[in-house]
C-alpha positions in Angstrom: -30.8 -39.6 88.8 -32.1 -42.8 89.2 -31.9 -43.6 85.4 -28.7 -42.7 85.6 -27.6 -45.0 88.3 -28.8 -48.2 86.3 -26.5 -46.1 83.2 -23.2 -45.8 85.0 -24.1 -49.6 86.1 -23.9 -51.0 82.5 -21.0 -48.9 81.8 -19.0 -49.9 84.3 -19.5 -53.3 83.7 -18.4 -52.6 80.2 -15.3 -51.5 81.4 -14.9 -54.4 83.8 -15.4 -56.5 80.7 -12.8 -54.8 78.5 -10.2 -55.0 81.6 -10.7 -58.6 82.8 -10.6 -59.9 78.6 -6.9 -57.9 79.0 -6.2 -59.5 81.9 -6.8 -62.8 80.8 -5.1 -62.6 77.5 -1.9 -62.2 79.8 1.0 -64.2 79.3 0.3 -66.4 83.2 -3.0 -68.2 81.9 -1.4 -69.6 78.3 1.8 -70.9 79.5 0.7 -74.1 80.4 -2.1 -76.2 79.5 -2.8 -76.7 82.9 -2.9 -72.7 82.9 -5.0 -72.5 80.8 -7.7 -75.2 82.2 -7.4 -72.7 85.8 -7.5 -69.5 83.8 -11.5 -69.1 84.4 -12.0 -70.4 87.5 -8.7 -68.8 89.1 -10.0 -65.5 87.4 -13.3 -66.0 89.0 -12.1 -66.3 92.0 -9.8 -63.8 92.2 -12.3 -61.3 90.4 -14.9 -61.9 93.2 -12.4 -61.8 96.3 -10.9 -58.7 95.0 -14.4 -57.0 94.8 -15.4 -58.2 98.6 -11.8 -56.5 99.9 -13.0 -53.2 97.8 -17.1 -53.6 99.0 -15.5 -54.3 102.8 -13.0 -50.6 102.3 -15.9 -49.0 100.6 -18.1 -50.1 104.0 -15.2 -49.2 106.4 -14.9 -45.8 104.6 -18.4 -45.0 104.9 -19.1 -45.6 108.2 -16.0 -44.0 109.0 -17.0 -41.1 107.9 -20.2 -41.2 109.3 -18.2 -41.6 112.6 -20.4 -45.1 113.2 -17.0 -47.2 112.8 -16.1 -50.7 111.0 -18.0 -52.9 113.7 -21.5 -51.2 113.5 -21.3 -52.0 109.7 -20.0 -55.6 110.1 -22.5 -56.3 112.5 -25.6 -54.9 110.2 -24.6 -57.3 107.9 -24.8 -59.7 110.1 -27.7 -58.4 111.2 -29.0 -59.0 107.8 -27.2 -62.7 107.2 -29.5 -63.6 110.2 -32.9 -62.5 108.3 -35.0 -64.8 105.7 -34.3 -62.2 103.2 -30.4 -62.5 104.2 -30.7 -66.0 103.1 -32.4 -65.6 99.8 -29.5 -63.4 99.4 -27.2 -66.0 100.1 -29.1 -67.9 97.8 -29.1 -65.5 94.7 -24.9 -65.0 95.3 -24.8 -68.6 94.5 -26.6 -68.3 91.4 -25.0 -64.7 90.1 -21.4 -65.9 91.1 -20.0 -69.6 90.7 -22.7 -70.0 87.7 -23.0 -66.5 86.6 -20.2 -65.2 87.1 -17.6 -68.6 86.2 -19.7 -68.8 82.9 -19.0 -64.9 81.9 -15.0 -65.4 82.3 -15.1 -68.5 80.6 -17.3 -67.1 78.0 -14.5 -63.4 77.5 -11.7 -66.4 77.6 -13.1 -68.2 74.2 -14.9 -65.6 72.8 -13.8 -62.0 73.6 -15.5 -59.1 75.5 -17.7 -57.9 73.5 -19.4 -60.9 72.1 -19.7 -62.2 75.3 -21.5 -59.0 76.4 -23.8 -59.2 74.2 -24.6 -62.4 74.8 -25.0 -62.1 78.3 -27.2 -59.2 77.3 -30.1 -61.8 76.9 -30.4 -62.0 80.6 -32.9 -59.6 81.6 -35.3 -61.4 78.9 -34.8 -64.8 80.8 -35.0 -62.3 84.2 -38.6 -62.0 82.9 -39.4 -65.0 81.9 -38.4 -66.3 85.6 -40.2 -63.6 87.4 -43.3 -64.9 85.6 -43.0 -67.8 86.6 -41.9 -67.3 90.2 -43.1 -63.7 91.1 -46.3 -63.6 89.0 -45.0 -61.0 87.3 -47.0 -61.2 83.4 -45.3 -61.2 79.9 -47.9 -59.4 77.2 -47.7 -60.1 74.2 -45.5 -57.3 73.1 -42.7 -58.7 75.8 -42.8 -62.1 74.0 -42.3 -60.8 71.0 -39.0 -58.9 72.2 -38.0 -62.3 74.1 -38.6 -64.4 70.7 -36.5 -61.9 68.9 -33.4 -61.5 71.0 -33.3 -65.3 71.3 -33.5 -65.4 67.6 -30.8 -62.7 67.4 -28.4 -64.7 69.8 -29.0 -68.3 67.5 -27.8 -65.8 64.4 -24.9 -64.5 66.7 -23.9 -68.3 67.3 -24.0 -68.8 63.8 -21.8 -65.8 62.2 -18.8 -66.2 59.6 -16.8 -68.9 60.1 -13.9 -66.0 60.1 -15.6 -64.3 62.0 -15.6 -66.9 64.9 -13.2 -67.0 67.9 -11.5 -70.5 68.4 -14.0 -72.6 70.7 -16.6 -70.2 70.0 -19.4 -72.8 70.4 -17.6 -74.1 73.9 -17.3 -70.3 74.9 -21.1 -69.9 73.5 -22.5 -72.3 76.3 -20.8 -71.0 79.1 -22.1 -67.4 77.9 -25.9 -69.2 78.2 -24.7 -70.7 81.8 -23.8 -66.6 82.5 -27.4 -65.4 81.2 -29.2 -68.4 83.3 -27.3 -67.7 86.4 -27.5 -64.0 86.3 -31.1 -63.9 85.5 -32.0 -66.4 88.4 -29.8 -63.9 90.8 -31.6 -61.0 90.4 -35.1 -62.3 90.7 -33.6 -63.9 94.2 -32.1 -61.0 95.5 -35.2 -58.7 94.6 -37.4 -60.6 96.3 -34.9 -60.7 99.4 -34.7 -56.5 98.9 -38.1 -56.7 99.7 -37.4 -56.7 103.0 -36.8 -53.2 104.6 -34.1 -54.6 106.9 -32.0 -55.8 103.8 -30.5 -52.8 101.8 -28.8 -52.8 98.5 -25.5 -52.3 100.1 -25.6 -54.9 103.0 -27.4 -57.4 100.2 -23.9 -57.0 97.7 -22.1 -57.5 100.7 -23.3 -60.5 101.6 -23.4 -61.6 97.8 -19.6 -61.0 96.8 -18.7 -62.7 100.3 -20.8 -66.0 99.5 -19.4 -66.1 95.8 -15.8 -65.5 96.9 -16.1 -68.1 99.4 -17.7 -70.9 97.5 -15.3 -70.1 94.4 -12.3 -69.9 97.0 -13.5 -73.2 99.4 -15.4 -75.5 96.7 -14.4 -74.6 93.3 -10.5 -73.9 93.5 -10.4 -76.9 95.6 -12.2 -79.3 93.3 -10.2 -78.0 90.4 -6.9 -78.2 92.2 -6.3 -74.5 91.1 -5.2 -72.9 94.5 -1.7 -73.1 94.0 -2.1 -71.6 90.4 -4.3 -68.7 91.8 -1.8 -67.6 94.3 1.0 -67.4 91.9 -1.2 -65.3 89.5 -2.6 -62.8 92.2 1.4 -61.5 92.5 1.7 -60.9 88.9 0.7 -57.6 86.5 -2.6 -60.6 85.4 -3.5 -60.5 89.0 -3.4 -56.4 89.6 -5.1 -55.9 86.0 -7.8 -58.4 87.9 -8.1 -56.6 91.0 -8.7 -53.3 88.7 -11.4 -55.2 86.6 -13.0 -56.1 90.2 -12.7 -52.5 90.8 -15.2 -51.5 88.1 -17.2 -54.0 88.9 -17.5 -53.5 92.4 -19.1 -49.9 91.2 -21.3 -51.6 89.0 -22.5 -54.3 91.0 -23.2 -51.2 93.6 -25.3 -48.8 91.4 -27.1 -52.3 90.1 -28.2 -53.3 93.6 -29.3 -49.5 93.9 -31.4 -49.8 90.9 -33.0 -52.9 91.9 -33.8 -51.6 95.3 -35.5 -48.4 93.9 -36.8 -49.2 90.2 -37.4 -52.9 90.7 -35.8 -55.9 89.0 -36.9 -55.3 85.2 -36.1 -51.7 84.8 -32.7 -52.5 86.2 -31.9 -55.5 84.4 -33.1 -53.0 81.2 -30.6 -50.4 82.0 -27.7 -52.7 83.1 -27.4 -54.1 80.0 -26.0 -51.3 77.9 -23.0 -52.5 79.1 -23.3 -55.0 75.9 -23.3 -51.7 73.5 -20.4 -50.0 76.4 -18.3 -52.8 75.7 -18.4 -52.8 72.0 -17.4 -48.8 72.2 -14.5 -49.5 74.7 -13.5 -52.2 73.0 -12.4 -50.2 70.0 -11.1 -46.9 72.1 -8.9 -49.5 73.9 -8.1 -52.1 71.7 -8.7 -50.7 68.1 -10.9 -53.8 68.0 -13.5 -53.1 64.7 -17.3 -54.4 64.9 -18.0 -56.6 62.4 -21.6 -55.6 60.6 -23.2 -59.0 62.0 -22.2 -58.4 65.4 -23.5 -54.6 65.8 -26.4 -55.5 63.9 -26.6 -58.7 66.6 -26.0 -56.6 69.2 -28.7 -54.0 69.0 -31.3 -56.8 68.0 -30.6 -58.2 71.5 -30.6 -55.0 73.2 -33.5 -53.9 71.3 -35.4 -57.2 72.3 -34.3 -57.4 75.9 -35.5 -53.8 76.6 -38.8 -54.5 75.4 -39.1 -57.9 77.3 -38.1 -56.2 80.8 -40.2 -52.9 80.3 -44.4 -53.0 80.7 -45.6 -50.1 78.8 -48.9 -49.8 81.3 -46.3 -49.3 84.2 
């Protein structure tokens, strides 16, 4: 059951993938050329608020039904916000969602769902990498070898057929690296905040799509100028086909916190990123999109090497 958790995590990131590249290929981010500078960051933003409305109804409804009510649940979280883990939480939100999560739509704008998922696959391998360094958690020698060879397999990736290559590919490459750094910082944050038996999965993603909705809504739409742009595309079929995307994600983001909570950052990380693989497969039932050869054999390479990074055979 718990394996299957961190499963349904990756795939429904997949599909959150697959909906937000849709969304964003909509006809409200290309009209302009100032809509399509505020295409990521209004996406971000709007991906993230969406997902704290639908993490505040899934709370209400829960609580409801245990007959507790809305305010007991608001006021745990608070509860929580008020903790030193709380604030390592607030802490890895910042990381996962104006870096992590800015650089992943960015990164499906120029380059497409499914290269970007696989990609952003790399993560869990810098996710161990960083809790070496900061949770003294050891790399053997087998674990180097899988980190060597999925960052070997994304430089390949990078470097595909020039045919093959989305327009700004090397632009939409970066911001795919900024996704793996900040993801890979976040969930080394928040697992050390989880830590803390006053700080559950649940009220630790509630406090984490809050902070990122807020710092995207209050510091990056406002440096940007894009508030006026987001508003007009939250009434449109882009901004619904958003909130849908925000939808999956809001189930992902809660079966990943789960996973984290009860198997521990590297076994989640592991799991959650089949999504790369998801994506790939939902990208041709949805899209009739075709895999090149180079990209699956990419893809699993980066997979392969990311699972054996975040996995310690002796445990």
């Amino acid at each position: 059951m718990k394996t299957m958790t961190g499963l349904s995590a990756g795939i429904f990131w997949a599909l959150d993938t697959v909906i937000l590249g849709i969304a964003l290929s909509g006809a409200e981010f290309a009209e302009t050329q100032q809509a399509v500078f505020l295409a990521p960051f209004a996406s971000a933003f709007l991906h993230d608020f969406c997902s704290c409305i639908w993490m505040f109804l899934y709370t209400a409804g829960k609580f409801f039904a245990c007959r507790l009510g809305k305010k007991n649940a608001y006021r745990s979280v608070a509860g929580a916000l008020k903790t030193q883990s709380g604030k390592y939480i607030i802490l890895g939100a910042l990381f996962g969602g104006p870096i992590g999560m800015t650089g992943y739509v960015f990164a499906i704008r120029y380059l497409g769902a499914s290269y970007t998922a696989m990609i952003s696959a790399l993560f869990p391998a810098f996710g161990a990498v960083l809790s070496r360094i900061f949770l003294k958690e050891r790399l053997n020698r087998i674990q180097l070898a899988g980190f060597a060879c999925s960052v070997l397999a994304t430089v390949a990736l990078g470097y595909s057929a020039h045919g093959a290559k989305p327009e700004n590919f090397a632009l939409g490459f970066f911001c795919a690296l900024l996704c793996v750094s900040g993801w890979a910082a976040e969930v080394v944050i928040c697992a050390y905040g989880m830590k803390d038996p006053g700080v559950d999965n649940e009220q630790a993603l509630m406090i984490r799509q809050t902070v990122s909705a807020l710092f995207h809504g209050l510091v990056i739409l406002n440096l940007v100028k894009g508030w006026d742009f987001a508003r007009s595309v939250m009434l449109t079929g882009s901004g619904r086909v958003i909130a849908l995307a925000a939808l999956s994600g809001t189930v992902s983001y809660l079966c990943y916190y789960k996973t984290i909570r009860r198997l521990g950052p590297a076994k989640a990380m592991a799991l959650n990123i089949t999504y790369a693989a998801w994506a790939i497969v939902l990208e041709l039932m949805l899209l009739q999109t075709q895999p090149d050869l180079k990209k699956a054999i990419c893809g699993i390479v980066i997979l392969t090497g990311s699972l054996i990074t975040a996995f310690d055979r002796k445990k």
